[in-house]
MARVOVO-700416 format. One record per residue: residue in three letters; x, y negated, z of N, C-alpha, C in turn; chain; residue number from 1. Coordinates in Angstrom, 1 decimal. Layout:
! MARVOVO-700416
code: ala n_x: X n_y: Y n_z: Z ca_x: X ca_y: Y ca_z: Z c_x: X c_y: Y c_z: Z unit: A pos: NUM $
...
! end
This chain:
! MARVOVO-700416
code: unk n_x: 70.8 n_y: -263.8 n_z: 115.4 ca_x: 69.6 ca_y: -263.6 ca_z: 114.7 c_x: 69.2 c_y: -264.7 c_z: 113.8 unit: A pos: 1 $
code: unk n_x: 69.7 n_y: -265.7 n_z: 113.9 ca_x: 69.6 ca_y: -267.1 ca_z: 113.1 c_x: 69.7 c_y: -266.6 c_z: 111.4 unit: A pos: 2 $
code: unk n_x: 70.5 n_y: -265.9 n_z: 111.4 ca_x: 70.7 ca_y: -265.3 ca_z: 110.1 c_x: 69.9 c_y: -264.8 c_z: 109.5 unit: A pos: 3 $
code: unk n_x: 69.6 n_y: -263.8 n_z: 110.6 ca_x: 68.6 ca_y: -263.1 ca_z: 109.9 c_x: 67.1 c_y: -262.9 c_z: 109.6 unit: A pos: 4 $
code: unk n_x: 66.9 n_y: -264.2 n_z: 110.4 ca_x: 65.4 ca_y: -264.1 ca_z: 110.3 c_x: 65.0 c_y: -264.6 c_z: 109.1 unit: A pos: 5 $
code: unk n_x: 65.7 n_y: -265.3 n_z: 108.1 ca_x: 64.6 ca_y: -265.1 ca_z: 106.8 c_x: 64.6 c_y: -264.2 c_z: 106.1 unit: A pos: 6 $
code: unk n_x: 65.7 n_y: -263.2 n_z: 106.3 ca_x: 65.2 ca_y: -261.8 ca_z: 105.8 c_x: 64.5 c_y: -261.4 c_z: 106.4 unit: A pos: 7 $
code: unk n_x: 63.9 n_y: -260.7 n_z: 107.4 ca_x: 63.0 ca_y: -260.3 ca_z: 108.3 c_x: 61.6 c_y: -261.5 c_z: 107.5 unit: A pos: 8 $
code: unk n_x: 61.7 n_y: -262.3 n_z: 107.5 ca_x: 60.7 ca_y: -263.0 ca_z: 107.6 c_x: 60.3 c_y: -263.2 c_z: 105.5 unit: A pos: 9 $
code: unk n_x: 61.4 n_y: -262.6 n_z: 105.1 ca_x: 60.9 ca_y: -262.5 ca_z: 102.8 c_x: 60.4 c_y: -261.5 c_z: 103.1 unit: A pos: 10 $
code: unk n_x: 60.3 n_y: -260.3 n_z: 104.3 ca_x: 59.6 ca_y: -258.9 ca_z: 104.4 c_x: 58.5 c_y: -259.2 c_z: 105.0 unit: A pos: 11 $
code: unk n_x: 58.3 n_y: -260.1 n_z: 105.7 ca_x: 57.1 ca_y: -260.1 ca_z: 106.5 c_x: 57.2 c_y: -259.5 c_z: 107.5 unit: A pos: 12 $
code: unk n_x: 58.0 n_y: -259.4 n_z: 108.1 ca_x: 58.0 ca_y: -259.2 ca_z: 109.4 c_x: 58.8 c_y: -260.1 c_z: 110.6 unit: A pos: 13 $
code: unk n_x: 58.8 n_y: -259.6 n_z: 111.8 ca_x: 59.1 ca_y: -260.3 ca_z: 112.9 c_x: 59.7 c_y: -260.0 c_z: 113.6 unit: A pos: 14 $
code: unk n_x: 60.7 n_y: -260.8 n_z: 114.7 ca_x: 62.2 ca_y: -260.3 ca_z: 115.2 c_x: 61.1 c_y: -259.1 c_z: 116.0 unit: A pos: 15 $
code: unk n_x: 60.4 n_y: -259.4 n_z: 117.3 ca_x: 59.6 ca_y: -258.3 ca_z: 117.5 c_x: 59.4 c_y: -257.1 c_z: 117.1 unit: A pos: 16 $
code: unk n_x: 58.5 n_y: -257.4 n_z: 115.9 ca_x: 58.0 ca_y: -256.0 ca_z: 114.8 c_x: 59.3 c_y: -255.4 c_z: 114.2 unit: A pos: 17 $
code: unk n_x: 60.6 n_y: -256.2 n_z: 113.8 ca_x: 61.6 ca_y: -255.8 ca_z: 113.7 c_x: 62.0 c_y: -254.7 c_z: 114.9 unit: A pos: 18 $
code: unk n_x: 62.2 n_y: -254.9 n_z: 116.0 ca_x: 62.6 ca_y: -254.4 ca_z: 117.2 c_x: 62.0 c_y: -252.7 c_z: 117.1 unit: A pos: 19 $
code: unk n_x: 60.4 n_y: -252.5 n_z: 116.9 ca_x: 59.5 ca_y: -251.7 ca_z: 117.5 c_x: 59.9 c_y: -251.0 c_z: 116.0 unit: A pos: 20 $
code: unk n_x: 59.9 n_y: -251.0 n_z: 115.1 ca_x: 59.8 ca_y: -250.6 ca_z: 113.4 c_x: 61.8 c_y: -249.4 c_z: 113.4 unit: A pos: 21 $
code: unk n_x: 62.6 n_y: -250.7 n_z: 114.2 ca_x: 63.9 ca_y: -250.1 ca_z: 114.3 c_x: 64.1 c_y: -249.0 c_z: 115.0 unit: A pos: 22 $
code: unk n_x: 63.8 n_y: -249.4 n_z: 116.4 ca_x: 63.8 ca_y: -248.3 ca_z: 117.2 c_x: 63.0 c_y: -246.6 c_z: 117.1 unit: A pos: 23 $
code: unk n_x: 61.6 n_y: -246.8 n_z: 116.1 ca_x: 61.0 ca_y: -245.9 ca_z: 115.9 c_x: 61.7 c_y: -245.2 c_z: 114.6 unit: A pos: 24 $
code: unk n_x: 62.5 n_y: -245.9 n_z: 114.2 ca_x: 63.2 ca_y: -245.1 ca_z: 112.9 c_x: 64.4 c_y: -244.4 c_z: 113.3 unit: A pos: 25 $
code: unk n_x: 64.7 n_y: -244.7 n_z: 114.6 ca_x: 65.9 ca_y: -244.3 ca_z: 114.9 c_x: 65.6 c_y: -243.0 c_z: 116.0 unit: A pos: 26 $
code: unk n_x: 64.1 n_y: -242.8 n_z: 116.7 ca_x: 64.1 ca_y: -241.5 ca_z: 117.4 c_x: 62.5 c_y: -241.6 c_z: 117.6 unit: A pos: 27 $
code: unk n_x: 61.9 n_y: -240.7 n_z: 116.9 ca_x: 60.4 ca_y: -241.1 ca_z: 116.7 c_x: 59.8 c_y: -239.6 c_z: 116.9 unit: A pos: 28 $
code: unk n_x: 58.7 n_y: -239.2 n_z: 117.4 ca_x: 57.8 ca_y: -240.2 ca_z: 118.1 c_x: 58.1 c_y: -241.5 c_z: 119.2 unit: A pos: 29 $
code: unk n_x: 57.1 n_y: -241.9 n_z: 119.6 ca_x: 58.2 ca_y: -242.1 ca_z: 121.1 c_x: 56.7 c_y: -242.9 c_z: 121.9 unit: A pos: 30 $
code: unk n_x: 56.6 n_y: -242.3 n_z: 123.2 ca_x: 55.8 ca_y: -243.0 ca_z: 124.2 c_x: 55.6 c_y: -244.6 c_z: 124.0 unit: A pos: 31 $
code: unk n_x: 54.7 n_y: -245.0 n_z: 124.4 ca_x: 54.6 ca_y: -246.4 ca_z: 124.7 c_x: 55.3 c_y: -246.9 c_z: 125.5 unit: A pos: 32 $
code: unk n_x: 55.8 n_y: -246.4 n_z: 126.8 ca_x: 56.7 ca_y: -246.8 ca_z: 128.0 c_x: 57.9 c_y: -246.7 c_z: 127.3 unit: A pos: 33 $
code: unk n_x: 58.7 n_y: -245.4 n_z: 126.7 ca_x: 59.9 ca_y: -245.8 ca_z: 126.1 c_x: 59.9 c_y: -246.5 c_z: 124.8 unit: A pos: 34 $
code: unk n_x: 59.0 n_y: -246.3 n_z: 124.1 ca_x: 59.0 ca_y: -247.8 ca_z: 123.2 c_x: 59.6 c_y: -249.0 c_z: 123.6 unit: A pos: 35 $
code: unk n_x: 58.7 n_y: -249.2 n_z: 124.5 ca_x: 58.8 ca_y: -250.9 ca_z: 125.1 c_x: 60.1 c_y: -251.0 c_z: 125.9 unit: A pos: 36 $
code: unk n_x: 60.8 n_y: -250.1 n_z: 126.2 ca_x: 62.3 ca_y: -250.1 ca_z: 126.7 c_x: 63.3 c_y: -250.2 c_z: 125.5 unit: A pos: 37 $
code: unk n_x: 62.7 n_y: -249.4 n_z: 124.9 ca_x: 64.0 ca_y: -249.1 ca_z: 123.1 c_x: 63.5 c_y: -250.7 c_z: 122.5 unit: A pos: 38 $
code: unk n_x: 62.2 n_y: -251.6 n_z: 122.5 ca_x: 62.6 ca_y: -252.5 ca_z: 121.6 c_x: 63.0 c_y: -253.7 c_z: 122.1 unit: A pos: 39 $
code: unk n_x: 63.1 n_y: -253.5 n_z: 123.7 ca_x: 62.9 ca_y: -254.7 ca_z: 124.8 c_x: 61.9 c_y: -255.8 c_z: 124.8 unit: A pos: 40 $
code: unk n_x: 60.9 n_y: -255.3 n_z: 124.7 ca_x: 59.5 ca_y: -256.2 ca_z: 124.8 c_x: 58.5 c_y: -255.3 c_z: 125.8 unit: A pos: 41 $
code: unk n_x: 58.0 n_y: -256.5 n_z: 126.5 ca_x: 56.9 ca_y: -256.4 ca_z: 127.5 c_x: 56.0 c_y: -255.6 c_z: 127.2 unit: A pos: 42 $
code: unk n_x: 55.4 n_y: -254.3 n_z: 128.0 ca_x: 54.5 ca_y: -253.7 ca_z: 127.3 c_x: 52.8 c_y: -254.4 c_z: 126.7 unit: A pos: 43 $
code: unk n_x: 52.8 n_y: -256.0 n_z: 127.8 ca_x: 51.8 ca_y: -256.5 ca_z: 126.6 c_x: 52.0 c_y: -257.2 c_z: 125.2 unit: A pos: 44 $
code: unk n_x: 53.2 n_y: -257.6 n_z: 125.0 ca_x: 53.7 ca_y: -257.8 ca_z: 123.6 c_x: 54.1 c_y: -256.6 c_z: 123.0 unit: A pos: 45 $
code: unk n_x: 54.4 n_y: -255.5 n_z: 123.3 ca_x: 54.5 ca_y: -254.1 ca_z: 121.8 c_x: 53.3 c_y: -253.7 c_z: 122.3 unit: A pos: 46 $
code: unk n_x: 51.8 n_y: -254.1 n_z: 122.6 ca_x: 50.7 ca_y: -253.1 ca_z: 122.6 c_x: 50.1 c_y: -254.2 c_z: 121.6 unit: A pos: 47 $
code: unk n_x: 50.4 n_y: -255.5 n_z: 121.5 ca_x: 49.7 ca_y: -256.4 ca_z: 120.4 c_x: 50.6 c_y: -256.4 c_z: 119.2 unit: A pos: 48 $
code: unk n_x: 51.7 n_y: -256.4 n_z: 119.5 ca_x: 52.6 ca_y: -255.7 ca_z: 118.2 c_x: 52.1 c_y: -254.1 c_z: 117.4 unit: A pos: 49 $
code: unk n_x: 52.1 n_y: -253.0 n_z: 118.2 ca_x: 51.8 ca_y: -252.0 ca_z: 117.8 c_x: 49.7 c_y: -252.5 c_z: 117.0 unit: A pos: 50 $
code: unk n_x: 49.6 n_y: -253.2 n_z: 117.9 ca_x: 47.9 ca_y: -253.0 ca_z: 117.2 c_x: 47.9 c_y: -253.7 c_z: 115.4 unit: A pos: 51 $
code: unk n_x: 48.9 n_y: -254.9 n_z: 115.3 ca_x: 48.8 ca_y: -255.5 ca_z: 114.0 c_x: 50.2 c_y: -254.8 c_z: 113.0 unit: A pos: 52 $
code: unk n_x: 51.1 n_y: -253.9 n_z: 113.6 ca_x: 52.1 ca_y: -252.8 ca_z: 112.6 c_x: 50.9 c_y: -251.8 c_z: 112.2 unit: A pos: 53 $
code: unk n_x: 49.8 n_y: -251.3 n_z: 113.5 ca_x: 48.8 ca_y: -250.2 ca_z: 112.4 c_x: 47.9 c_y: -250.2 c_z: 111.8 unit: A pos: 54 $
code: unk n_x: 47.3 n_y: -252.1 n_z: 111.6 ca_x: 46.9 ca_y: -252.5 ca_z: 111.2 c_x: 47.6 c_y: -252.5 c_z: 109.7 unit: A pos: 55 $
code: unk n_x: 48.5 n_y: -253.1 n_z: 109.6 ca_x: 49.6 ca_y: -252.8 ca_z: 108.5 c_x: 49.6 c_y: -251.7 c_z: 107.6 unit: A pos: 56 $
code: unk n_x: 50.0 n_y: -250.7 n_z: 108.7 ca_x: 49.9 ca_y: -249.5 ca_z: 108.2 c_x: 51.1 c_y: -248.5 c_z: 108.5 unit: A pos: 57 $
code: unk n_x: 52.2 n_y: -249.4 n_z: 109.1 ca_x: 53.7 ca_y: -248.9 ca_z: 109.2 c_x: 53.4 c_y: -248.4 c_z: 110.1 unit: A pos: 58 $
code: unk n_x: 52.5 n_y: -248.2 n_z: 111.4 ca_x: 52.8 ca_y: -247.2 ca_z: 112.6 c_x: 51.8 c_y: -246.5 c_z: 112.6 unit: A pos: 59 $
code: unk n_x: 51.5 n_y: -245.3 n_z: 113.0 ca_x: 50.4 ca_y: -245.4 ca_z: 113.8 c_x: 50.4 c_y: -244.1 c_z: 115.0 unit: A pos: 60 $
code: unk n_x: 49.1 n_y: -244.2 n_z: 115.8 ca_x: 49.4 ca_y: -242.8 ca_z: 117.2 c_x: 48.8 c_y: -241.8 c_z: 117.0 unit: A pos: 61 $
code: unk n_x: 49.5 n_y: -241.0 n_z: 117.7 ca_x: 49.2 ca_y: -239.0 ca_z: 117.9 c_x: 49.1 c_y: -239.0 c_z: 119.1 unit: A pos: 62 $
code: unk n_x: 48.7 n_y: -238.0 n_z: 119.0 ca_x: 48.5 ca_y: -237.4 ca_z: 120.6 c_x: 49.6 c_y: -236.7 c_z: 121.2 unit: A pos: 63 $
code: unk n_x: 50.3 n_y: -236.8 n_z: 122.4 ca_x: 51.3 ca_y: -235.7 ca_z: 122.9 c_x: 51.1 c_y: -235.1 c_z: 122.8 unit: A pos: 64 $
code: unk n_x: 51.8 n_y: -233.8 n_z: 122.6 ca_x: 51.8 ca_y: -232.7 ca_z: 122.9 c_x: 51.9 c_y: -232.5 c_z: 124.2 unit: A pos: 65 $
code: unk n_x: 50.9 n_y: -231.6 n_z: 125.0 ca_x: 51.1 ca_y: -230.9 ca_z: 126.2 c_x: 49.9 c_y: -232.0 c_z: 127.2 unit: A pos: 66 $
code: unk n_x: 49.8 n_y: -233.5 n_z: 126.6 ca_x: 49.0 ca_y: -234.6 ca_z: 127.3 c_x: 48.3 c_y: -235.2 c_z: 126.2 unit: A pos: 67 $
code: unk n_x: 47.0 n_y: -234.6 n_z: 125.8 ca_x: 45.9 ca_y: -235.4 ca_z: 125.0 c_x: 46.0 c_y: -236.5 c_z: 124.8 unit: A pos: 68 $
code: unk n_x: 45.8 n_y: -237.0 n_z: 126.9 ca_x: 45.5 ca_y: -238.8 ca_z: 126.8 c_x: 46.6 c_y: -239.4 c_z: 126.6 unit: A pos: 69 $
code: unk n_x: 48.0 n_y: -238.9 n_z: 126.4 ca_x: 49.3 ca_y: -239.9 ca_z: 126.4 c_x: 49.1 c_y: -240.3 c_z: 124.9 unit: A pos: 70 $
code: unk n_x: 49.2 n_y: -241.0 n_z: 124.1 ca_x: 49.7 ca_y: -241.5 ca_z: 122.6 c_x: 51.4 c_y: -241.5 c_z: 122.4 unit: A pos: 71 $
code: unk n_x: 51.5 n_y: -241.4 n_z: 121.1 ca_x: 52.6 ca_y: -241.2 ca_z: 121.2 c_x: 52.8 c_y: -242.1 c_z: 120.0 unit: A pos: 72 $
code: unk n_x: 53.6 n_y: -242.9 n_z: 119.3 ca_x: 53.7 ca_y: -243.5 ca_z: 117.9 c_x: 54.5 c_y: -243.5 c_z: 116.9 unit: A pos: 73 $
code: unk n_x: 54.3 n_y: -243.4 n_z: 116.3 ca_x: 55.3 ca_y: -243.0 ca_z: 115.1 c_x: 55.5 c_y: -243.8 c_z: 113.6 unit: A pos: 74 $
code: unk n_x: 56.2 n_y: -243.8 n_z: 113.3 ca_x: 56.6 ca_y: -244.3 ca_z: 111.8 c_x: 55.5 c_y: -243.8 c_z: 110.6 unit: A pos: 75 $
code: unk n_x: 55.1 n_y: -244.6 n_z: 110.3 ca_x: 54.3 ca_y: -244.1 ca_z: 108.7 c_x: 55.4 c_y: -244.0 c_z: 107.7 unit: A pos: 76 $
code: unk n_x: 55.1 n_y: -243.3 n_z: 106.6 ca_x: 55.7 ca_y: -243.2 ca_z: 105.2 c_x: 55.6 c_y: -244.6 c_z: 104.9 unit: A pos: 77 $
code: unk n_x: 54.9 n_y: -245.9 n_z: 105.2 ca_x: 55.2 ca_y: -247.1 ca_z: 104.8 c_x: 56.0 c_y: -247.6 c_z: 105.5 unit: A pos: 78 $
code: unk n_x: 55.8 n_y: -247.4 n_z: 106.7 ca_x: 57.1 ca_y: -248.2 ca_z: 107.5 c_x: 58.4 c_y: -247.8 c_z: 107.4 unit: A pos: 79 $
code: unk n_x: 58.2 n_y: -246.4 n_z: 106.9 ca_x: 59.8 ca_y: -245.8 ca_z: 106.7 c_x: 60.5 c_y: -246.9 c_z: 105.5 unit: A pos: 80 $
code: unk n_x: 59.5 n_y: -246.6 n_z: 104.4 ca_x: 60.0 ca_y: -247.3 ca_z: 103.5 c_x: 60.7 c_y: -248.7 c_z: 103.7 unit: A pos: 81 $
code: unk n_x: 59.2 n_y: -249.6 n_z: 104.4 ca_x: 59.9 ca_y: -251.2 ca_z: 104.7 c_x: 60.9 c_y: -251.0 c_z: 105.7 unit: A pos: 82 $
code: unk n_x: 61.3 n_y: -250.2 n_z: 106.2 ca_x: 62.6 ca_y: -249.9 ca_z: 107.4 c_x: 64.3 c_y: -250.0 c_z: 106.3 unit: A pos: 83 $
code: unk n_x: 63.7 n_y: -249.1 n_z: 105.6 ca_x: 64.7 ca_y: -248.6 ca_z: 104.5 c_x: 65.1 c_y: -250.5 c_z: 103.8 unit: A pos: 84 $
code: unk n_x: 63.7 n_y: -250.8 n_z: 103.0 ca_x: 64.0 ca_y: -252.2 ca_z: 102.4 c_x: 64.9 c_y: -253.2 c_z: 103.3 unit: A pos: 85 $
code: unk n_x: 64.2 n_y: -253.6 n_z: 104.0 ca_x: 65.0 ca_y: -254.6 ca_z: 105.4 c_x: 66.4 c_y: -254.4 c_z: 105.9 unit: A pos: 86 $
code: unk n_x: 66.4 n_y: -253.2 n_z: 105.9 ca_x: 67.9 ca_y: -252.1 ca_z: 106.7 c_x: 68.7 c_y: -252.9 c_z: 105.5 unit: A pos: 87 $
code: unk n_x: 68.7 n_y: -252.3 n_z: 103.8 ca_x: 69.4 ca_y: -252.7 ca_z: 103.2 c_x: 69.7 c_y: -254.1 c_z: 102.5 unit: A pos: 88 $
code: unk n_x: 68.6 n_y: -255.3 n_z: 103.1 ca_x: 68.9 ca_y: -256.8 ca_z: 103.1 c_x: 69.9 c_y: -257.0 c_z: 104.2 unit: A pos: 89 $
code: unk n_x: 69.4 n_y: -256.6 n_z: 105.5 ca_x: 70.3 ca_y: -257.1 ca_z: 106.6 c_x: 71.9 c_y: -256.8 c_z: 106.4 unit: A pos: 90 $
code: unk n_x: 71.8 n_y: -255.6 n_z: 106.1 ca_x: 73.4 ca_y: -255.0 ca_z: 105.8 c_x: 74.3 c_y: -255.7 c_z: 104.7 unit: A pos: 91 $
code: unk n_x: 73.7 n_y: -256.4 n_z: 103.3 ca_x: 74.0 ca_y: -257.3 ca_z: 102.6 c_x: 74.4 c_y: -258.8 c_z: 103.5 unit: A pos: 92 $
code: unk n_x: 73.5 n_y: -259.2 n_z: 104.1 ca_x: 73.8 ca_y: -260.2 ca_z: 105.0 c_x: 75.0 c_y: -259.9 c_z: 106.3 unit: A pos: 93 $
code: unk n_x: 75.4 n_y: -258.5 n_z: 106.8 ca_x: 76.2 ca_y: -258.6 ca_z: 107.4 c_x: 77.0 c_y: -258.4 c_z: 106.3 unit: A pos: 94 $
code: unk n_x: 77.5 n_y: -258.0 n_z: 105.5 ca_x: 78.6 ca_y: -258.2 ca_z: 104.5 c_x: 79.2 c_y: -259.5 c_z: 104.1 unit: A pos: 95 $
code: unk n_x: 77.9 n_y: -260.5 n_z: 104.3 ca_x: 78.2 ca_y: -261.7 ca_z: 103.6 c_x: 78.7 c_y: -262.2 c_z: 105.2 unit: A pos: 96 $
code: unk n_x: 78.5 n_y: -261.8 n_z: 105.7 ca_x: 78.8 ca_y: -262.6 ca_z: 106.7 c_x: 80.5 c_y: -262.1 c_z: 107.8 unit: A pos: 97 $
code: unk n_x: 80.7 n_y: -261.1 n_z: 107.6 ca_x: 82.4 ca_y: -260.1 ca_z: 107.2 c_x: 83.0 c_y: -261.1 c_z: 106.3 unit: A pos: 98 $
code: unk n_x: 82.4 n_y: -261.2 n_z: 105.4 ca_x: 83.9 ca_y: -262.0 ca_z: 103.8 c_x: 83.6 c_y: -263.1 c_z: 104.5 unit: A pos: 99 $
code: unk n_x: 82.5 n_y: -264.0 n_z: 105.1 ca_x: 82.8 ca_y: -265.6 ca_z: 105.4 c_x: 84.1 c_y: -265.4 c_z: 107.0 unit: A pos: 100 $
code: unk n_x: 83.4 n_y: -264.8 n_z: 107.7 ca_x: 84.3 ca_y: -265.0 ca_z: 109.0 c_x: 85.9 c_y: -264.0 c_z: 109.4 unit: A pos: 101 $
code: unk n_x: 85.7 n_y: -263.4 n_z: 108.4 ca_x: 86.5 ca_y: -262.2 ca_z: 108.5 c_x: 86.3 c_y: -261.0 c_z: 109.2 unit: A pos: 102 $
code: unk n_x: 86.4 n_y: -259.8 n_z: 108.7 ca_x: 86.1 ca_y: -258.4 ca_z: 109.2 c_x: 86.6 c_y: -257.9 c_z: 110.7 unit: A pos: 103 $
code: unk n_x: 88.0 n_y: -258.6 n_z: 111.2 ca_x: 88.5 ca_y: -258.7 ca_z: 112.1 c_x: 88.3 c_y: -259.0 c_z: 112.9 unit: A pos: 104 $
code: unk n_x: 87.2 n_y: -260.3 n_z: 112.9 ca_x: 86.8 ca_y: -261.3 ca_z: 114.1 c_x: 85.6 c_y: -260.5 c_z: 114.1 unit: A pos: 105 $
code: unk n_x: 84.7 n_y: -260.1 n_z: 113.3 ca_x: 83.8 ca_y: -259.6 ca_z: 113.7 c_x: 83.7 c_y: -258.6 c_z: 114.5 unit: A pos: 106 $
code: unk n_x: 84.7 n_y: -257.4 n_z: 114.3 ca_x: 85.2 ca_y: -256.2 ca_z: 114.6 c_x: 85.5 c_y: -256.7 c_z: 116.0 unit: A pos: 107 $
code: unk n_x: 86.3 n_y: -257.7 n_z: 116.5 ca_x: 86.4 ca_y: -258.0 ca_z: 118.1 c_x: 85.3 c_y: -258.7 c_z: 118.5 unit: A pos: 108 $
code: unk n_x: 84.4 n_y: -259.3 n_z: 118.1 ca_x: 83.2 ca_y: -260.0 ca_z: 118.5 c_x: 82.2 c_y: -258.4 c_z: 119.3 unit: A pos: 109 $
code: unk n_x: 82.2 n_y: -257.4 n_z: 117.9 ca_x: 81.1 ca_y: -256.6 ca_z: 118.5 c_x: 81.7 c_y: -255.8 c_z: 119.4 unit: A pos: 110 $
code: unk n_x: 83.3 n_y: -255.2 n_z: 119.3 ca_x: 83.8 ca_y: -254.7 ca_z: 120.5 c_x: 83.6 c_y: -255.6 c_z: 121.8 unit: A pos: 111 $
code: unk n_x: 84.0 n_y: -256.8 n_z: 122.2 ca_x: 83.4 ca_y: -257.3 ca_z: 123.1 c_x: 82.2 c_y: -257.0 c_z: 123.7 unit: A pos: 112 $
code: unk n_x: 81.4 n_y: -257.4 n_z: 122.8 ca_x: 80.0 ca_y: -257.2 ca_z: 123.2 c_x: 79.9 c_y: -255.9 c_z: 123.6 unit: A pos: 113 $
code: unk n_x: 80.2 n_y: -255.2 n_z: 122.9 ca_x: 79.9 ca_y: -253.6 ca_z: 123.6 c_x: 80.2 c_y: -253.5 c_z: 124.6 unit: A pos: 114 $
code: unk n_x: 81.3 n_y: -254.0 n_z: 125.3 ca_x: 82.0 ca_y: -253.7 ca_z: 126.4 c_x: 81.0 c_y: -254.3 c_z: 127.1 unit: A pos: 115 $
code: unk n_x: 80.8 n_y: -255.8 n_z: 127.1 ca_x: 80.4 ca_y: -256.8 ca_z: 128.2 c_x: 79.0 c_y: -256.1 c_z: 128.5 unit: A pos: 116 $
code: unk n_x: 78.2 n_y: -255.5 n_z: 127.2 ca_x: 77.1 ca_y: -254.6 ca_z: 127.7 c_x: 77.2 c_y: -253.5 c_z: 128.5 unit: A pos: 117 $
code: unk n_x: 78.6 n_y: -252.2 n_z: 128.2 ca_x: 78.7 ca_y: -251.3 ca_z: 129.0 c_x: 78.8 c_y: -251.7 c_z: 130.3 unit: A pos: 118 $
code: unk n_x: 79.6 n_y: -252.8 n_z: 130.9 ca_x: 79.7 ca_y: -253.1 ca_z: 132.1 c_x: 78.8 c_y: -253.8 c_z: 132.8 unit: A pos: 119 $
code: unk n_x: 77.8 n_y: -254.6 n_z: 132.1 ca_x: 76.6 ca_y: -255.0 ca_z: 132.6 c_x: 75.6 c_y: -253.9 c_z: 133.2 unit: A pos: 120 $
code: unk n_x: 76.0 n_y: -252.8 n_z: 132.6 ca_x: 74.6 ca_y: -251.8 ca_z: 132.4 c_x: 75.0 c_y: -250.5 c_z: 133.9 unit: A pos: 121 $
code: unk n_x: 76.6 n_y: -250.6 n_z: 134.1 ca_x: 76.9 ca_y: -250.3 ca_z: 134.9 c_x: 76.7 c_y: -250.5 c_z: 136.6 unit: A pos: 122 $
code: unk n_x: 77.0 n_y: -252.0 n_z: 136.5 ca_x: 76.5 ca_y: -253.0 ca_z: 137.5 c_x: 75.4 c_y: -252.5 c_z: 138.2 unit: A pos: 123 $
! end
């Protein structure tokens, strides 16, 4: 993440707000309980995250369907956009960072990881 936090951070946002903005782009609406699983933050840090993203303007809540009182949160047409901007800085930065270390090492770095996560998750 060292890398990437000045991009994250020329956008104005936060490894956090990054987390909650990703996840909601990738399967949206989504509960507050699985929210806070999909971005791995505490549900009292994505309920003070979610209050200053709709502040922002990039999120905001609906109501479930079928449960009034549940909220549900979703991506604004602004956040989609800054999702889009960010997505395509970071990806330049993983490119730059492929031609420095080479595509191969990286390629076994994240296969590892993958693994060492499947088998953690297993456990």
């Amino acid at each position: 993440m060292a890398l990437m936090r000045p991009v994250l951070r020329a956008h104005g946002v936060s490894e956090q707000q990054w987390r909650i903005l990703r996840a909601l782009s990738r399967t949206e609406p989504l509960d507050k309980t699985s929210l806070s699983a999909r971005a791995m933050l505490l549900m009292p840090s994505l309920l003070r995250m979610l209050k200053e993203l709709e502040r922002l303007g990039f999120v905001s809540s609906v109501p479930a369907p079928g449960n009034r009182r549940m909220q549900r949160i979703l991506l604004t047409s602004d956040g989609a956009r800054l999702v889009r901007r960010v997505s395509a800085d970071i990806e330049k930065k993983n490119l730059e960072i492929r031609q420095i270390a080479g595509a191969a090492l990286v390629d076994d770095i994240t296969r590892a990881l993958n693994l060492l996560q499947a088998r953690l998750l297993m456990a």
